[in-house]
C-alpha distance (Angstrom), angle and dihedral (degrees) to the residues before:
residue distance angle dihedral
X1 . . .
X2 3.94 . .
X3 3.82 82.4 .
X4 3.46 94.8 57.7
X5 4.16 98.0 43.9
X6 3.95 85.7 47.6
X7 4.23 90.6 55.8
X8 3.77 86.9 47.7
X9 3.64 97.7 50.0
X10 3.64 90.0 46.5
X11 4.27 98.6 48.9
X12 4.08 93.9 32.0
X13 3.73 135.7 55.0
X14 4.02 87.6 -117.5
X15 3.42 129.2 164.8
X16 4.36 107.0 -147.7
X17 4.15 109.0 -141.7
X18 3.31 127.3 -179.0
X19 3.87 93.1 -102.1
X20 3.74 97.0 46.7
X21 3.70 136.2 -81.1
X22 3.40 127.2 -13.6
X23 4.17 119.0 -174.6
X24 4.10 121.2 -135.8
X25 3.90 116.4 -82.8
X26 3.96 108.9 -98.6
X27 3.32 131.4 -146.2
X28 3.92 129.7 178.8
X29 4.50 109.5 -142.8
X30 3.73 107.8 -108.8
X31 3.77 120.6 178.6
X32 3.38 127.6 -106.5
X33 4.47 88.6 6.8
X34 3.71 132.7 133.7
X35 3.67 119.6 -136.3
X36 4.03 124.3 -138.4
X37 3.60 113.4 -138.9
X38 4.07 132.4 171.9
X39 3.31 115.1 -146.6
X40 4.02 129.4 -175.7
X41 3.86 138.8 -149.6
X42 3.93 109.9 -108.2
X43 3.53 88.2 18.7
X44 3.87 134.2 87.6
X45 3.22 137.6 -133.8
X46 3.76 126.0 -129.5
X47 3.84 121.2 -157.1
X48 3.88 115.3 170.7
X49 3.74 115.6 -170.3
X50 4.08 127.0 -157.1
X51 3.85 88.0 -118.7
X52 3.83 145.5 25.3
X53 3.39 125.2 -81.9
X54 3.86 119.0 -109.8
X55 4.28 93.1 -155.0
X56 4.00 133.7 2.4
X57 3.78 109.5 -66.9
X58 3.97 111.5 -102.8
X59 3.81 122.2 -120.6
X60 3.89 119.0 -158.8
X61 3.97 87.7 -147.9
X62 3.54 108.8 39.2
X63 4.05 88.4 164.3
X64 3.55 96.7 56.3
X65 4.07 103.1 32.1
X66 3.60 131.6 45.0
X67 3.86 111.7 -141.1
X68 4.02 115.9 177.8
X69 4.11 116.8 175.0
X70 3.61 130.0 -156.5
X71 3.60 134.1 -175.6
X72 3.47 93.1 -52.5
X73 3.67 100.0 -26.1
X74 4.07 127.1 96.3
X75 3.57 124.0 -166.3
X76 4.20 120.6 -162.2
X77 3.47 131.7 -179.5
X78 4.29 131.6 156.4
X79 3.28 118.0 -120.2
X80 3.77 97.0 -142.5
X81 3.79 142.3 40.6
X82 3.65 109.9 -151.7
X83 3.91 101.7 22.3
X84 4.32 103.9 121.1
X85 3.85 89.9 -154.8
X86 4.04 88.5 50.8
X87 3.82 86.7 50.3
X88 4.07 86.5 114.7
X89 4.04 140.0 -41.5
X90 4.02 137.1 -162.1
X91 3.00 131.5 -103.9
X92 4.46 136.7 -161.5
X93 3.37 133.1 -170.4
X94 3.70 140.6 175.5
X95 3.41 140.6 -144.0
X96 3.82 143.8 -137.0
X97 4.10 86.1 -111.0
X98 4.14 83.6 51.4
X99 3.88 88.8 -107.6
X100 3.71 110.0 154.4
X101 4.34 112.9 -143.2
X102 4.11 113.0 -150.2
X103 3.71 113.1 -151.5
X104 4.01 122.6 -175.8
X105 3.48 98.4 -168.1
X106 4.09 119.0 -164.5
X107 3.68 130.0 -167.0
X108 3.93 115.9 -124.7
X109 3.57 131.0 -171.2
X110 3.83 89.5 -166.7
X111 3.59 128.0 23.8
X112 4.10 117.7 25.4
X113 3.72 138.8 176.9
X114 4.31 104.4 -121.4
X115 3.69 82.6 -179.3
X116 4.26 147.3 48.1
X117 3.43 127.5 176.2
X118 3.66 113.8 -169.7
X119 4.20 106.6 -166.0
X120 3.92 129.0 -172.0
X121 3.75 93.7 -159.4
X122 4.26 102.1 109.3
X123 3.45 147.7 -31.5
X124 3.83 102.7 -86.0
X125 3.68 131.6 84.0
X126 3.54 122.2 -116.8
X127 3.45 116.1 -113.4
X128 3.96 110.1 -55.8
X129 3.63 94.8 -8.5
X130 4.19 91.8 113.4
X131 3.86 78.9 77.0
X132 3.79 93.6 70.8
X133 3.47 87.4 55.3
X134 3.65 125.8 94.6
X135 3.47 145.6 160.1
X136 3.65 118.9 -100.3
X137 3.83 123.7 -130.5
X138 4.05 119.1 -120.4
X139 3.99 87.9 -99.0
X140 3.97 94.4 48.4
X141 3.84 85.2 50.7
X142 3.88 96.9 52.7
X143 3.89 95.4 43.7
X144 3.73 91.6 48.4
X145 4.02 89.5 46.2
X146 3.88 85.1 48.7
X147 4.17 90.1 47.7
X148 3.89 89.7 49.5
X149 3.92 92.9 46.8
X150 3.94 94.7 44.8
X151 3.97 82.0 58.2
X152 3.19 98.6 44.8
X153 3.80 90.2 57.5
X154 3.62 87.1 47.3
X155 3.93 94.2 60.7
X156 4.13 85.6 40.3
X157 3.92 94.1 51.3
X158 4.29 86.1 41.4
X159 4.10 90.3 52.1
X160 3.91 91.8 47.9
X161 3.50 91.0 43.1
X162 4.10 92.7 58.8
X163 3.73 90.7 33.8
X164 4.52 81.1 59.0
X165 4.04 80.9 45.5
X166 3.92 98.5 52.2
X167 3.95 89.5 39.6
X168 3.91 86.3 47.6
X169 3.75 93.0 56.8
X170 3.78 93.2 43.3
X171 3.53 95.9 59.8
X172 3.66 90.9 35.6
X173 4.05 86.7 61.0
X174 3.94 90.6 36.1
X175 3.92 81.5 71.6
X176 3.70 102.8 54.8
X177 3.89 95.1 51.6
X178 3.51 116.9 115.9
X179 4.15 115.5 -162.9
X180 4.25 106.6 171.5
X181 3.64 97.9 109.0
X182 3.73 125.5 134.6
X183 3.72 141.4 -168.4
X184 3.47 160.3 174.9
X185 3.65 156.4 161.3
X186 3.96 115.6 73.9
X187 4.14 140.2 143.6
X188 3.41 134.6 -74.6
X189 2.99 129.1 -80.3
X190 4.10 87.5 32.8
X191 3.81 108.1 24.3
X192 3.93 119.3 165.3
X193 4.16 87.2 -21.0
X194 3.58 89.3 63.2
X195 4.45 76.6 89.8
X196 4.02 123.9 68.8
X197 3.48 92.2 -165.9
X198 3.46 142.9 -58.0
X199 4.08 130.3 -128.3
X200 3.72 140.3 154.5
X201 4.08 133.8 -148.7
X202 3.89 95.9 -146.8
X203 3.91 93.4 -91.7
X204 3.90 98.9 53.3
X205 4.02 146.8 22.1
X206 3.47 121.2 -136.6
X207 3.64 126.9 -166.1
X208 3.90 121.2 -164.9
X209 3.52 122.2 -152.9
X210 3.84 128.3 -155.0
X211 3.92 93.6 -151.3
X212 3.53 133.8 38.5
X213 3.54 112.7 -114.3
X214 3.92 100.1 156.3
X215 3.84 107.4 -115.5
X216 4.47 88.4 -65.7
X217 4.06 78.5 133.5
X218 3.79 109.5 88.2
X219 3.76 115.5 -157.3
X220 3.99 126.3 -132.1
X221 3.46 137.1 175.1
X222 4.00 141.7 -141.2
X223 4.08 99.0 -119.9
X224 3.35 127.3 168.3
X225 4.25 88.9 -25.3
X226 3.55 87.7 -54.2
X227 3.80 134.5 104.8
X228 3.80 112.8 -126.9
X229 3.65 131.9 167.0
X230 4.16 122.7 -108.9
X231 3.70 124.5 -134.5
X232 4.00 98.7 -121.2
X233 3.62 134.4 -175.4
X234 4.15 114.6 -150.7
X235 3.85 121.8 -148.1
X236 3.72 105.9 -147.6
X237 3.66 96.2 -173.4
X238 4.12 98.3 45.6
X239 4.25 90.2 30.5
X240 3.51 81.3 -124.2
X241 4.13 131.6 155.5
X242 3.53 118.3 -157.7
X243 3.97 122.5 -165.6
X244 3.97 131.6 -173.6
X245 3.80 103.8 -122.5
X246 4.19 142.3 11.1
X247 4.01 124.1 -87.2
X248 3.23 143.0 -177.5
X249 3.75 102.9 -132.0
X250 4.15 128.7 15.7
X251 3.58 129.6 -165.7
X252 3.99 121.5 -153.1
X253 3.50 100.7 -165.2
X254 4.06 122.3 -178.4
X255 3.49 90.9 177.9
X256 3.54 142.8 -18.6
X257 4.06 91.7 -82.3
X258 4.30 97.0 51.0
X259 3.53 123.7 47.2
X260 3.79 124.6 158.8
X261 4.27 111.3 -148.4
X262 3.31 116.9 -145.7
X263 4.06 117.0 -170.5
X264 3.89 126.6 -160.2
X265 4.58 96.1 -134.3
X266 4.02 98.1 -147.1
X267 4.06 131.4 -16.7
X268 3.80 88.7 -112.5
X269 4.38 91.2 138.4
X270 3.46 122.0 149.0
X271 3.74 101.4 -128.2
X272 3.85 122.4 -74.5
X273 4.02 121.3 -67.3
């Protein structure tokens, strides 16, 4: 019989009682519905939800209650027994999907819930769930509207504060490009406009092309009075070559007849991005 209760606890999320097995509280989401939950001192509280959350959950008495979330699990416990102002506490969270979770959370000296599971699957409540369900009072309502707003300004104030990051870094990269190249030579029909331009960032040299001709150029470079070939990748989509490093004169050679030159005009960079 152990056996047996062992295996169960292992494959199901079971909580073990003294008089047998007793399954996880669950709870279908509703919109705009508060969710009854007993809590116990010594004892925590498991809530799963059916997606991640976006922020920390919110408790409406952080003194009295601890409240941890993670991923999209949320633990609660009181930290007293006896305290009348610990007697229970709110709390909000929100989702991935920007669905806000209620929670009216009571303390018990008895009876508790160990376990929630919040599904997304339907409408109905499974089997006496529509207990844990109650109707919140004008003052629950406002302090869970005020939890939901004060994290959705969180994820607002997070979003503009990577947008400032990404626009940062743009104009951080802006100043390292370098765009005083010029060239010539070429093939009919193309010639020298066979290039849209040509610029590097410190790091790398890029070298737009007008026309697709599917990487047949090779690249080489002036080095040291000698003319070596450059490891290059090609961009089909963008007609773009990239090369590792900054010189002072390219070759794109299609053969041993056309070759386009491309000269760097002054070492006037900014640094390297």
């Amino acid at each position: 019989m152990m056996q047996a209760k062992a295996l169960l606890c292992m494959f199901f999320p079971f909580a073990i009682s003294a008089d047998g097995i007793t399954s996880c509280k669950e709870v279908h989401y509703r919109e705009n519905v508060t969710y009854s939950v007993n809590a116990r001192l010594h004892h925590a509280t498991h809530i799963i939800l059916p997606e991640h959350l976006v922020a920390d959950p919110i408790s409406g008495n952080k003194e009295l209650w601890v409240t941890e979330g993670r991923a999209n699990h949320i633990f609660i416990k009181p930290t007293t027994q006896n305290d009348k102002d610990g007697l229970s506490t709110t709390v909000t969270a929100v989702t991935q999907s920007n669905k806000s979770f209620h929670f009216f959370v009571k303390r018990s000296n008895d009876a508790f819930d160990l376990c929630v599971v919040v599904k997304t699957d339907g409408d109905l409540l499974v089997g006496d769930a529509l207990s844990g369900i109650m109707a919140p009072n004008e003052q629950q309502v406002q302090g869970l509207q005020n939890q939901t707003t004060s994290l959705q300004h969180q994820l607002q104030q997070s979003n503009l504060s990577a947008k400032r990051k990404v626009q940062d870094a743009l104009s951080t990269y802006r100043n390292y490009i370098y765009t005083r190249y010029r060239w010539s030579g070429g093939k009919k029909p193309w010639g020298k406009n066979l290039i849209s331009d040509v610029y590097d960032d410190g790091r790398y040299t890029f070298i737009r092309l007008v026309h697709d001709v599917q990487g047949v150029y090779a690249v080489f470079a002036n080095q040291n009075d000698k003319e070596q070939f450059i490891d290059y990748s090609y961009d089909e989509q963008n007609k773009l070559y990239r090369l590792t490093g900054i010189f002072d004169s390219l070759f794109l050679k299609q053969d041993e007849h056309t070759q386009i030159t491309i000269q760097r005009v002054d070492d006037n960079s900014h640094g390297n991005y």
